[in-house]
C-alpha positions as CSV (number, residue, x, y, z in Angstrom):
1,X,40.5,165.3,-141.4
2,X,37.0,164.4,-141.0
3,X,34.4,166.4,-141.4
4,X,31.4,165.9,-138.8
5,X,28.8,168.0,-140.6
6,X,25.8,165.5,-141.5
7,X,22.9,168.2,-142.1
8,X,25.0,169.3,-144.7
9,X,25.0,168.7,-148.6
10,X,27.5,169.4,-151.3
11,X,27.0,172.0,-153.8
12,X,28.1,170.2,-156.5
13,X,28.4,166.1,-158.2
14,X,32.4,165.9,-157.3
15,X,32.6,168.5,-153.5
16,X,36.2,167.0,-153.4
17,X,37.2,169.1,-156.4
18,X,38.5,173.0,-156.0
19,X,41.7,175.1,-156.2
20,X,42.7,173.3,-153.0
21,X,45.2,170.2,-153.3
22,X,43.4,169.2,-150.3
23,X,40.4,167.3,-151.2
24,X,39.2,167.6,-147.7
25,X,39.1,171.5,-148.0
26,X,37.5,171.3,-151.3
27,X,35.0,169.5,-149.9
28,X,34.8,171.5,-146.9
29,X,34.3,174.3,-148.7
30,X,31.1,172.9,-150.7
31,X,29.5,171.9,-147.9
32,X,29.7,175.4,-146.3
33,X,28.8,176.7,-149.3
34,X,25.6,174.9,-149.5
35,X,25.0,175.9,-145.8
36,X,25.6,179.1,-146.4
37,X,23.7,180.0,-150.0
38,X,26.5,183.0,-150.6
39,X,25.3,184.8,-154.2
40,X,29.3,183.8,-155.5
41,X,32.4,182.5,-153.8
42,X,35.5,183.9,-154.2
43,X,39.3,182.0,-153.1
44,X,41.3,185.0,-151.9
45,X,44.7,185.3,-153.5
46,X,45.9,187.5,-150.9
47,X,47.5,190.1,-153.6
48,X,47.4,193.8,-153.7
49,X,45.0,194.3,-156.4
50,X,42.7,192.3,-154.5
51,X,43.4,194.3,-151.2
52,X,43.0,197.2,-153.2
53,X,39.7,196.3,-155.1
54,X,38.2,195.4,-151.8
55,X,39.1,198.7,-150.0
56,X,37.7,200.5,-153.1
57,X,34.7,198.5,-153.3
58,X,34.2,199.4,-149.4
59,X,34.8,202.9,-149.9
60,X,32.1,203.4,-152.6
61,X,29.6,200.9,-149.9
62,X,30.6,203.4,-147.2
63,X,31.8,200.7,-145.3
64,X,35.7,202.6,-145.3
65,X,36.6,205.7,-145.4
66,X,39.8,206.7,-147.4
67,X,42.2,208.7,-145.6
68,X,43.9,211.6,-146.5
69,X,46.9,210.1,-148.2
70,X,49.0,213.2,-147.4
71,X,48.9,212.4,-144.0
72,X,48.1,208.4,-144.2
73,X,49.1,206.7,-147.6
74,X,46.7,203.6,-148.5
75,X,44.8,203.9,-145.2
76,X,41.1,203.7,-144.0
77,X,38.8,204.6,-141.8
78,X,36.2,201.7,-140.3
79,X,33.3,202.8,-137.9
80,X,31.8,200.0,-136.1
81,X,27.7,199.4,-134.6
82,X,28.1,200.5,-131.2
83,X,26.6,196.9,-130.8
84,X,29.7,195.9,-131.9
85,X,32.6,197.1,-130.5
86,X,34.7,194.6,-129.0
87,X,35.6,190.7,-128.0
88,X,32.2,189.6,-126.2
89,X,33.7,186.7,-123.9
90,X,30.4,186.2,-122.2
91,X,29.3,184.5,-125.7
92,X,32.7,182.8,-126.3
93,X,32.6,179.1,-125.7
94,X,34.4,175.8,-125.4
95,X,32.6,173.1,-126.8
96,X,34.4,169.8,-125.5
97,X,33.2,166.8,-125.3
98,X,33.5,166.3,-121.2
99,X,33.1,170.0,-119.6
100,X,35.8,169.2,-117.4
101,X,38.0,169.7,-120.4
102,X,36.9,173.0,-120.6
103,X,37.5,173.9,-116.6
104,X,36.1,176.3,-114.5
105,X,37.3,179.4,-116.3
106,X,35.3,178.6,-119.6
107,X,32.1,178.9,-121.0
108,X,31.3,175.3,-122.0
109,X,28.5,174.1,-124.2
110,X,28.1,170.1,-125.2
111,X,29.3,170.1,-129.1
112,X,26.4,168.4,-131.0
113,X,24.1,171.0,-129.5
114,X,26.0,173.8,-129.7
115,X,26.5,172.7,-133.4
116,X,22.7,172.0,-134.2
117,X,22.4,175.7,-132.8
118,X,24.9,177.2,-135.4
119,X,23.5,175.3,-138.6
120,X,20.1,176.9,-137.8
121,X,21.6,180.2,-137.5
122,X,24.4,179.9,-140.3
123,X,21.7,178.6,-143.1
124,X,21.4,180.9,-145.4
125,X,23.2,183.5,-143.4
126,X,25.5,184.4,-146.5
127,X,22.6,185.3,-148.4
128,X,22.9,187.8,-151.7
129,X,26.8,188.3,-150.0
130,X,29.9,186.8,-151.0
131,X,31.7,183.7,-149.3
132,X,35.1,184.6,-149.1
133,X,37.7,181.2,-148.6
134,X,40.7,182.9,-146.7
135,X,43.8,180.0,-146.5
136,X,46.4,181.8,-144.0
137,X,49.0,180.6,-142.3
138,X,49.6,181.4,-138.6
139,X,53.9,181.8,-138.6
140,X,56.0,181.6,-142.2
141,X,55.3,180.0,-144.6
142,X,56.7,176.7,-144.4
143,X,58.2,177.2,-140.9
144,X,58.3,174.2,-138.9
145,X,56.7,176.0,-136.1
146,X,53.7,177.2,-138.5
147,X,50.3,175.9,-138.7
148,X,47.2,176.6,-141.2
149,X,44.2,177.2,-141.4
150,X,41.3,178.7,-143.5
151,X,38.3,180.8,-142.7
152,X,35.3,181.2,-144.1
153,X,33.6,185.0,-144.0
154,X,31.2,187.2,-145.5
155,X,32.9,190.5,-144.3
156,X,35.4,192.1,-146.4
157,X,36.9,194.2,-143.2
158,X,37.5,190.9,-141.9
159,X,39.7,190.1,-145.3
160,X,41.9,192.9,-145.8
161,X,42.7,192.6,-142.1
162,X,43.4,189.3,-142.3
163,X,45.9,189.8,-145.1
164,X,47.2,192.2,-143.1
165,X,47.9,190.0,-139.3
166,X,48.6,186.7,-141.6
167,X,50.1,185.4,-144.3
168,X,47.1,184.8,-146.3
169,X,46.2,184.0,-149.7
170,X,47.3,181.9,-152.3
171,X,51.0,180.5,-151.0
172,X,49.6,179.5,-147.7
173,X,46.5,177.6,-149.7
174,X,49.9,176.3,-151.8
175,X,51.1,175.1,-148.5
176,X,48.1,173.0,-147.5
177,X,48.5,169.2,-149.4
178,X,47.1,166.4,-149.4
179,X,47.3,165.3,-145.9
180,X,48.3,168.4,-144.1
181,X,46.2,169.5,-141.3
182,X,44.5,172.6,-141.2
183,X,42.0,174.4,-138.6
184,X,38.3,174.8,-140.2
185,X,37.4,178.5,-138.9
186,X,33.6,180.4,-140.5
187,X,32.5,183.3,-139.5
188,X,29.4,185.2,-140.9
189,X,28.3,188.4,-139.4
190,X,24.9,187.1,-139.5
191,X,23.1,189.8,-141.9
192,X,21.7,188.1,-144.8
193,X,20.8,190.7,-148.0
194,X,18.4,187.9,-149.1
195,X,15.5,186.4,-146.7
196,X,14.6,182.7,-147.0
197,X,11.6,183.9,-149.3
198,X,13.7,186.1,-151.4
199,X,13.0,189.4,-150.2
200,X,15.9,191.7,-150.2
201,X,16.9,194.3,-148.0
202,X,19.6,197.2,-148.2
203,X,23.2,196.7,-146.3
204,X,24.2,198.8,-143.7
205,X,27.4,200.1,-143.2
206,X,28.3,197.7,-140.2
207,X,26.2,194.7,-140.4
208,X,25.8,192.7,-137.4
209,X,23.6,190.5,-135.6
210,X,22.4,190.7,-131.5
211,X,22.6,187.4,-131.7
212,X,26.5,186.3,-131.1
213,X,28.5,183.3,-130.8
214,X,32.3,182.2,-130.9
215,X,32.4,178.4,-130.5
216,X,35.7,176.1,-129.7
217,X,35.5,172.4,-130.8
218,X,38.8,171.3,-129.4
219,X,38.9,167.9,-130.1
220,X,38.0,168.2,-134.2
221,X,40.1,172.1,-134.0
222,X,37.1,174.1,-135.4
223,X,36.1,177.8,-134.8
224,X,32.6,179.1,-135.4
225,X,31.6,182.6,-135.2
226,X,28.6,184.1,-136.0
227,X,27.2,187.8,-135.5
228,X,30.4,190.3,-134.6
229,X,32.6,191.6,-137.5
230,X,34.6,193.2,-134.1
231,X,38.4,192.7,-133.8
232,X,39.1,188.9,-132.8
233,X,35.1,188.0,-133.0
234,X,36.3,187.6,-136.9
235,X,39.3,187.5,-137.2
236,X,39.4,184.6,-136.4
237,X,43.9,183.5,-137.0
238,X,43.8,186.0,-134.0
239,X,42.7,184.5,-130.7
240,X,40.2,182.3,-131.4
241,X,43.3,180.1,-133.1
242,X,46.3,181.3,-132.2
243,X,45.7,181.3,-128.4
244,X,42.7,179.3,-127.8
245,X,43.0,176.2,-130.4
246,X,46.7,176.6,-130.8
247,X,46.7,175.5,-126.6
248,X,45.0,172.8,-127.2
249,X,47.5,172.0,-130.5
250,X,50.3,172.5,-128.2
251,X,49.2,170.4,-125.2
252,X,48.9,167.6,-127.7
253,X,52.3,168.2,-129.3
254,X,54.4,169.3,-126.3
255,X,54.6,172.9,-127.0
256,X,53.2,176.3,-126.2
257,X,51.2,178.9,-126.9
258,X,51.0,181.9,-125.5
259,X,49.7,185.8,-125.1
260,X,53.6,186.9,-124.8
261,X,55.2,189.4,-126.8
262,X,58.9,189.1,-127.7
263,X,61.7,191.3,-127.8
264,X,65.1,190.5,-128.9
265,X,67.5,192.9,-126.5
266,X,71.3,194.0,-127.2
267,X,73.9,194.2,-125.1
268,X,76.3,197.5,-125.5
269,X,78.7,194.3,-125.3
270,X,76.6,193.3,-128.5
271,X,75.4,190.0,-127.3
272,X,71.9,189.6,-128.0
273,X,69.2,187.9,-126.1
274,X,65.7,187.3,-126.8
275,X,62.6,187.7,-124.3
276,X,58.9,186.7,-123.6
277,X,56.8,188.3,-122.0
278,X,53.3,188.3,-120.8
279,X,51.3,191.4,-119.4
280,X,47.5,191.5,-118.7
281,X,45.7,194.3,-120.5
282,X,46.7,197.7,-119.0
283,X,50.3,196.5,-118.5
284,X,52.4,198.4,-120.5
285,X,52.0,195.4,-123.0
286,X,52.8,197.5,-126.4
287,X,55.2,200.2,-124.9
288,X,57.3,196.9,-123.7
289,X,57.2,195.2,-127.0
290,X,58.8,198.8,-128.5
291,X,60.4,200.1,-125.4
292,X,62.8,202.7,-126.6
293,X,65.7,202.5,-123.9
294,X,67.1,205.7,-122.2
295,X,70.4,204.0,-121.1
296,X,73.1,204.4,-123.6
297,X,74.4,201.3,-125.7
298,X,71.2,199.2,-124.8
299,X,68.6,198.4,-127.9
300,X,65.5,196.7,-127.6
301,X,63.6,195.5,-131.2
302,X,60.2,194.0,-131.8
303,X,59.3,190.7,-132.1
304,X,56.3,190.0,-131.9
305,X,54.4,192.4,-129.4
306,X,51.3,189.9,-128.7
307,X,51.6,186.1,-129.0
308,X,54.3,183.6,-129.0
309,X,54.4,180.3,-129.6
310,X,57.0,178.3,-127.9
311,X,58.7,174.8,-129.0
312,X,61.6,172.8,-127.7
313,X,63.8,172.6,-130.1
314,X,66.4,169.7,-131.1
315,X,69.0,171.1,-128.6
316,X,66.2,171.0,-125.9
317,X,66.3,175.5,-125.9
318,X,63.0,176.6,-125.9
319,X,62.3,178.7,-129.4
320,X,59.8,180.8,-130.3
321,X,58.1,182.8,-133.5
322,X,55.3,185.3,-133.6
323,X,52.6,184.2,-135.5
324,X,51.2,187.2,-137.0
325,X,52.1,188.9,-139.5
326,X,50.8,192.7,-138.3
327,X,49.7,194.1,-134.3
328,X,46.6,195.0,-133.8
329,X,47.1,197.7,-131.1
330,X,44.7,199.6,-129.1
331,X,44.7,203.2,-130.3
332,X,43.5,205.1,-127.3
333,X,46.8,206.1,-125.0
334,X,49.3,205.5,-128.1
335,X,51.4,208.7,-128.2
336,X,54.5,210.1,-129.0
337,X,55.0,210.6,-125.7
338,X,54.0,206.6,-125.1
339,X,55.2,204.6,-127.9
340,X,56.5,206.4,-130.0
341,X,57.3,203.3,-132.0
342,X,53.8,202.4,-132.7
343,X,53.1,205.9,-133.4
344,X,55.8,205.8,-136.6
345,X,54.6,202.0,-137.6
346,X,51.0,203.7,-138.4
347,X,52.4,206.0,-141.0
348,X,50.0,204.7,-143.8
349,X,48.9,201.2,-144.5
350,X,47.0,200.5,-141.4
351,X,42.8,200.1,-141.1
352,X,42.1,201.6,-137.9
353,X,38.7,201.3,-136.5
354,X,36.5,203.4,-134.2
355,X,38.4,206.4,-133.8
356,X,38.2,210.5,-134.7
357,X,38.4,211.6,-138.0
358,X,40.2,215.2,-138.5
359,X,38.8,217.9,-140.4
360,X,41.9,217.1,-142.5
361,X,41.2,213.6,-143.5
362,X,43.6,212.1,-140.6
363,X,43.0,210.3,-137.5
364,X,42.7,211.1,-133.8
365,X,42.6,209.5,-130.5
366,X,43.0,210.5,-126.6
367,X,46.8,210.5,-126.1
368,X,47.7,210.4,-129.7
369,X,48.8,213.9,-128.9
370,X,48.7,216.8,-126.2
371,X,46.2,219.0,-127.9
372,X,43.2,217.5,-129.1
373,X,42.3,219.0,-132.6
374,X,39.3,221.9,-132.4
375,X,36.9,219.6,-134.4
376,X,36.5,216.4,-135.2
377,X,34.0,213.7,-136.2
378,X,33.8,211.3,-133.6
379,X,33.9,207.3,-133.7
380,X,30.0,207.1,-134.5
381,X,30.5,210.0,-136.9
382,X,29.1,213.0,-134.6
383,X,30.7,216.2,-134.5
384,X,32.8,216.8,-131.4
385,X,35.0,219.2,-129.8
386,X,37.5,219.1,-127.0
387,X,34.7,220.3,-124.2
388,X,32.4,217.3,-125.4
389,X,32.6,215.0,-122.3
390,X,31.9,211.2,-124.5
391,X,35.6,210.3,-125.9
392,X,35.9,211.1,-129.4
393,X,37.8,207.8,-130.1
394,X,36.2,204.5,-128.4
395,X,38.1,202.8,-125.6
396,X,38.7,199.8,-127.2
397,X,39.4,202.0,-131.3
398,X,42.3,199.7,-133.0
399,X,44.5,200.1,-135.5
400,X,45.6,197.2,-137.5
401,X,49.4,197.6,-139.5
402,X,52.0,195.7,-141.0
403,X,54.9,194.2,-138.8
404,X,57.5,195.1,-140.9
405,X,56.5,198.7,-140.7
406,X,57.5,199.3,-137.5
407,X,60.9,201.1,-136.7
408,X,62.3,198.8,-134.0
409,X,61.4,195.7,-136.2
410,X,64.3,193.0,-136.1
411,X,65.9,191.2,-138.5
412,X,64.9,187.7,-137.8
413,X,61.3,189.0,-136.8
414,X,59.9,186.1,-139.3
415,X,62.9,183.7,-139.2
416,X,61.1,180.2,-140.0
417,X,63.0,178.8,-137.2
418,X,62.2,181.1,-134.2
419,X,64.4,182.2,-131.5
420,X,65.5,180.9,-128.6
421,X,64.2,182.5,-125.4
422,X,66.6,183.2,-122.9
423,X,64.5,184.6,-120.4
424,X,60.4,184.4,-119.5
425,X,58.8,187.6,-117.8
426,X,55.7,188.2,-116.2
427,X,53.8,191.7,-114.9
428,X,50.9,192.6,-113.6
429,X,49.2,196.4,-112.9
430,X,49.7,196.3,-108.9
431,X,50.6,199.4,-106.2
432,X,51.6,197.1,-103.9
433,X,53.3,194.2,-102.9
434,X,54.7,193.0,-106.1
435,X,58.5,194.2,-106.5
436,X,59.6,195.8,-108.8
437,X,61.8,193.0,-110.7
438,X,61.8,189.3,-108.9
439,X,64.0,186.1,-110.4
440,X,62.3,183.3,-110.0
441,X,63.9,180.5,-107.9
442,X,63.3,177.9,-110.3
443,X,61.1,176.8,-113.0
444,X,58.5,175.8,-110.5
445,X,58.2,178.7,-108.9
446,X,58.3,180.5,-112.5
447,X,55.5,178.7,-113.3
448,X,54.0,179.8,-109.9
449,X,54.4,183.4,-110.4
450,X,52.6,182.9,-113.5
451,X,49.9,181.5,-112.3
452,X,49.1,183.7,-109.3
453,X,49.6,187.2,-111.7
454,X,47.3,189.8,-111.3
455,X,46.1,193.4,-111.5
456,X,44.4,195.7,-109.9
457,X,40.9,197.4,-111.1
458,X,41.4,200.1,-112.5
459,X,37.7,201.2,-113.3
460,X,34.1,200.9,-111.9
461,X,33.0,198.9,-114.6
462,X,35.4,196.2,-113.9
463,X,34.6,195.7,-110.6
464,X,35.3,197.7,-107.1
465,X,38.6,199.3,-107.8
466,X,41.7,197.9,-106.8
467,X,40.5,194.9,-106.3
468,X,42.8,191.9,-107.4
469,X,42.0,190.2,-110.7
470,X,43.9,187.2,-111.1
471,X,44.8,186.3,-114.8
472,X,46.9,183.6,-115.0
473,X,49.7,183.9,-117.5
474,X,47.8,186.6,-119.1
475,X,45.7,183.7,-120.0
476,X,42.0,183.8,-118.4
477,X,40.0,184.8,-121.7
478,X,42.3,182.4,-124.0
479,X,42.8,179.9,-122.6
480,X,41.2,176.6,-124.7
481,X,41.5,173.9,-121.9
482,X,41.1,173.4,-118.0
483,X,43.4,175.9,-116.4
484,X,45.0,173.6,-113.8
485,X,45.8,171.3,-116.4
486,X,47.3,174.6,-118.6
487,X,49.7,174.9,-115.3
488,X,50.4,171.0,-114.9
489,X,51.8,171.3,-119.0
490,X,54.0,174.1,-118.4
491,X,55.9,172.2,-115.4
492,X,55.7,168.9,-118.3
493,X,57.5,171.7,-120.7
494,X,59.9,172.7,-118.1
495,X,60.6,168.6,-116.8
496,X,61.6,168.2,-120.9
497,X,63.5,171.6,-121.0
498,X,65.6,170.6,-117.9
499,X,68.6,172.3,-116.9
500,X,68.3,174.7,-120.7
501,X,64.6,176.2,-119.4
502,X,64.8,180.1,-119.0
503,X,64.8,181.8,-116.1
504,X,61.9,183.1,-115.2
505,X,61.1,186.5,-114.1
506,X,58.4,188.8,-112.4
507,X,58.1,192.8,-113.2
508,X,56.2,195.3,-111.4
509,X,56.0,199.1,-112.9
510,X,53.3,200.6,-111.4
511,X,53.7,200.0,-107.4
512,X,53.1,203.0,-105.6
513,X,54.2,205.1,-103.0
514,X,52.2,206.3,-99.5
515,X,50.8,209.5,-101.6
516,X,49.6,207.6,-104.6
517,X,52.0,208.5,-106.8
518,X,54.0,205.8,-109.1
519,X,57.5,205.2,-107.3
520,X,58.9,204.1,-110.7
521,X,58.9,206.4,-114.0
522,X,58.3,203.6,-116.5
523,X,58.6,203.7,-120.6
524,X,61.6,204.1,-121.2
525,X,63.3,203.7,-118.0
526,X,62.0,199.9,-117.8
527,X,65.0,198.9,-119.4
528,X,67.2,199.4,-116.5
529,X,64.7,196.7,-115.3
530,X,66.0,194.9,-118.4
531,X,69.9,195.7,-117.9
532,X,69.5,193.9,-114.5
533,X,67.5,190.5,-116.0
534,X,70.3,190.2,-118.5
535,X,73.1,191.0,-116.0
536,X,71.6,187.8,-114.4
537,X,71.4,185.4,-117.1
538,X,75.2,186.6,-117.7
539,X,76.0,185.5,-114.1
540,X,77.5,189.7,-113.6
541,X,75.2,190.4,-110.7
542,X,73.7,188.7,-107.6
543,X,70.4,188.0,-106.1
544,X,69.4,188.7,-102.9
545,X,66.7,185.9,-101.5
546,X,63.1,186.9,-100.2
547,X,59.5,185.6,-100.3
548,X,59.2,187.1,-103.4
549,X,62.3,185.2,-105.0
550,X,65.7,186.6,-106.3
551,X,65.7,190.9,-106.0
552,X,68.2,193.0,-107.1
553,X,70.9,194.8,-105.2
554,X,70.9,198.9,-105.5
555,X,74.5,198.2,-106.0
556,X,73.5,196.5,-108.5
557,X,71.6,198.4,-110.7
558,X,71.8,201.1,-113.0
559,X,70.0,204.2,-111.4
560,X,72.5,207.1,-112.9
561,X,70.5,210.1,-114.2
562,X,67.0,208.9,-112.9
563,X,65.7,211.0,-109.9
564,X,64.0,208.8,-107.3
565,X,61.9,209.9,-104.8
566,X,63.7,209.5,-101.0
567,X,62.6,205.7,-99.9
568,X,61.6,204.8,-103.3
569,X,64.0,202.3,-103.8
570,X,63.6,200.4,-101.2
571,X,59.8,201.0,-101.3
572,X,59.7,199.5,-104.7
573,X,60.9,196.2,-102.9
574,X,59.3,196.3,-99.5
575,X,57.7,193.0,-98.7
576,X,54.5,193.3,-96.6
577,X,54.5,189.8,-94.4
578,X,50.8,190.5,-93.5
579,X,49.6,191.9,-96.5
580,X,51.4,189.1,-98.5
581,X,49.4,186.6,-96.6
582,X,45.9,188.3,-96.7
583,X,47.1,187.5,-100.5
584,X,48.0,184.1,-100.5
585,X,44.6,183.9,-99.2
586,X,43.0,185.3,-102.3
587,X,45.7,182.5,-104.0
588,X,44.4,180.0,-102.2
589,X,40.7,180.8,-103.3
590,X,41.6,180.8,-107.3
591,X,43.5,177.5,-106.8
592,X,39.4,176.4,-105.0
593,X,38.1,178.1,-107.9
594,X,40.4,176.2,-110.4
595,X,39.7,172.4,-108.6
596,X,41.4,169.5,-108.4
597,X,43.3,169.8,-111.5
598,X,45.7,172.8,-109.6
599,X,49.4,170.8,-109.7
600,X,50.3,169.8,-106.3
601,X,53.7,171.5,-107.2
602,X,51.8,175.0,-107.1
603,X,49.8,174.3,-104.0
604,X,53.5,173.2,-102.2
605,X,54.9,176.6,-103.9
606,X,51.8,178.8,-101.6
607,X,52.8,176.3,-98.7
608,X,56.6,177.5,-99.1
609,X,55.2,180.7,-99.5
610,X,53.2,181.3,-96.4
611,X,56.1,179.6,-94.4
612,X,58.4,182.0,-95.8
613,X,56.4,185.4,-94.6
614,X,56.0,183.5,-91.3
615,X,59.1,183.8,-90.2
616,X,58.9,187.4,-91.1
617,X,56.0,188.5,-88.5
């Protein structure tokens, strides 16, 4: 690996030498070290008595607040600057060398400039603070389908949760040799306690900087971010790696990787089968990746409920691990009466961040229950009650928690060699047009469906609501290449899968009827929508043909005990011809938006497509 950092200098005779078998690293390592004049460095071990020396040292800073571990064993309270309170993708940029690389959905920014701009700002930034070297490895250790990497911070919030959504610490340094690869990733949160002339100046609880940048060098797989100590601004195995360098990885090495949970789903036959699936934000994402099914003898277990990353495998099945190690779920609208899965995995050994503290030392959000408690102190630590219009938990408050933790947890979760993925889904948010389940014709047309997903506004702030958003694959924000050429390397993946790809399927839960009210009870009831995808890959039901691909039959599908509205049914699977089209308009104009890169296959799918509804009018 080389590393293309003249302005800097080592900190010591021999930079090659460290607790790293890597001499690269080592050397690494110094040179950041020099860059970043830290007061000491310390090589995390990834141990509990480090995790716990941390979270102690945090509590007495004020930085964490200890939980009442009646209600929430070994867990902590964070409070962010409201300056800093979630991913900030206007800042976010890919830094390849030609912009086309980067597409028309990225910020781009030419590398040696965008990295003469981060030396100014990371020298000295770790000032009187110490560098912490976090080795972690996204995947098991020592699976095949793993890769490694190490980050660089000066935020110990960023540390225990990185020990907590990797495996971090000393085994996966153990695992970097000689001539391993690994992805260089530092992040500083840009609030030196010692100015250039040696002033000092007192910490804050939540240190910051206005100033933000997360910056993608695709070509040498290096991650730079400086200013936000927010979510997956630092940590940086998240999406910065997993999604957005891991893309590019995969590209190169005929693979996958993608924002997909996976479930592994059981028959009442006891077969089991094992699904991807990707949802935009708003989606149902979570409640999917620990649905709780209402039909008898079904089961669904978790995964992974966020990203996959998908190989071909020697028997050309396409296989798949989760490479984190915990979820980082969005509090706000996790219930018992939503997931009640996630709700038991948070028993105690979780960090959750911007939301209520109780007047009995445990946590609160909107939808964690019915009542809201009679006090509280809110997410910036104000007082609040129940008639107080601001939320008492931020939007965007998360909770960070161990895998294992949670209830509906399978066996081979972390199985070094993956699973093989016998089915592909997509969903969108839409009250209209989409049907409620859809089997893709072929892989093609899979890949189509993908591409064209969207979702409707569903707030002001996002735009005039219900207008479409397109986000391909669940992709737009995490993506680390040109999006057309994303699309033209899944059809590459499905030429090499051949007759063993998945089926792929399209899932609708939230279409509406003519009085605005959801035509399909969802949660738990989305298995039924599961019962018929797996029915299908058995060969036990049929498909009838439309412009939207394969649907269901009602025959066909288990609707005992659930009370549909009159019309519902076939509501939920109405295709519009004219409404459809005014839509393959709006598809028309992201494939403009994407370029010339758009496969041809795609543009002959919207062809087929408008042909098909046609014949309809």
């Amino acid at each position: 690996m080389t590393i293309a950092m003249s302005a800097l200098q080592p900190s010591s005779p021999d930079p090659t030498r460290g607790p790293a078998r890597n001499p690269a690293l080592n050397a690494w390592v110094s040179q950041m070290t020099a860059l970043l004049d830290p007061a000491e460095v310390h090589w995390c071990t990834g141990s509990q008595a480090e995790f716990d020396q941390l979270t102690k040292r945090m509590v007495r800073e004020g930085s964490l607040i200890r939980l009442n571990p009646e209600w929430r064993p070994n867990s902590f309270l964070a409070r962010s600057d409201p300056r800093d309170v979630a991913r900030v993708e206007e800042r976010t940029f890919i830094c390849s060398t030609d912009p086309a690389d980067a597409g028309a959905t990225n910020n781009w920014r030419e590398p040696a400039e965008m990295k003469e701009e981060l030396l100014g700002l990371f020298a000295g930034a770790m000032r009187g603070r110490t560098l912490y070297v976090v080795p972690f490895s996204m995947g098991p250790l020592g699976s095949p389908l793993s890769k490694l990497g190490v980050q660089l911070t000066d935020s110990p919030y960023a540390v225990i949760s990185m020990q907590i959504m990797t495996r971090m610490g000393t085994e996966a340094l153990q695992q970097i040799g000689p001539d391993t690869s690994w992805v260089p990733a530092v992040h500083s949160v840009g609030y030196p306690l010692v100015d250039a002339d040696g002033s000092r100046r007192e910490d804050v609880a939540w240190p910051c900087n206005d100033t933000k940048y997360i910056a993608h060098f695709p070509e040498t797989r290096e991650i730079w971010s400086f200013g936000s100590g927010y979510g997956g601004n630092s940590l940086l195995g998240k999406k910065c790696f997993a999604l957005r360098i891991a893309s590019v990885i995969a590209r190169d090495e005929g693979w996958l990787a993608e924002h997909m949970l996976i479930v592994k789903v059981t028959s009442p036959e006891g077969r089991a089968y094992h699904l991807a699936a990707a949802f935009p934000s708003a989606c149902g994402k979570t409640n999917f990746a620990m649905l709780q099914p209402t039909i008898p003898g079904w089961k669904v277990e978790t995964i992974g409920d966020d990203i996959a990353w998908l190989r071909p495998d020697a028997e050309g099945r396409l296989r798949a691990i989760n490479p984190e190690r915990g979820f980082f779920g969005v509090a706000p609208g996790t219930g018992e009466r939503t997931n009640p899965a996630a709700v038991a995995t948070i028993w105690g050994n979780t960090i959750f961040t911007n939301v209520a503290l109780q007047d009995d030392g445990d946590i609160w959000w909107e939808g964690l229950s019915d009542r809201a408690p009679e006090r509280a102190v809110d997410w910036q630590g104000r007082p609040w009650t129940e008639g107080i219009k601001a939320p008492a938990a931020h939007p965007n408050g998360r909770f960070t928690v161990p895998a294992d933790q949670c209830p509906s947890i399978a066996d081979d979760w972390d199985d070094p060699a993956g699973v093989v993925i016998d089915a592909i889904l997509f969903g969108g948010r839409r009250s209209t047009n989409v049907p409620l389940v859809a089997e893709a014709t072929d892989w093609e047309h899979g890949v189509f469906l993908g591409a064209t997903m969207s979702s409707e506004q569903t707030a002001a702030a996002e735009g005039q609501v219900g207008e479409l958003r397109h986000d391909p694959f669940a992709m737009l924000p995490f993506c680390g290449y040109d999006m057309g050429r994303y699309w033209q390397h899944w059809l590459k993946v499905g030429a090499t899968l051949g007759v063993s790809a998945p089926p792929i399927f399209q899932v609708n839960w939230f279409r509406k009827g003519q009085d605005g009210s959801f035509l399909w009870p969802g949660f738990g009831e989305n298995a039924r929508v599961v019962e018929w995808i797996i029915r299908r890959l058995e060969g036990a039901v049929a498909g009838r043909p439309s412009p939207a691909g394969r649907l269901p039959l009602e025959a066909d599908f288990d609707l005992e005990g659930l009370e549909l509205a009159p019309g519902a049914w076939d509501e939920l699977f109405r295709i519009d011809p004219v409404a459809w089209l005014q839509e393959a308009d709006q598809t028309q104009g992201l494939f403009e938006r994407i370029g010339n890169t758009v496969p041809q296959a795609l543009r002959s799918e919207l062809t087929q497509l408008r042909w098909n509804l046609m014949s309809r009018l």
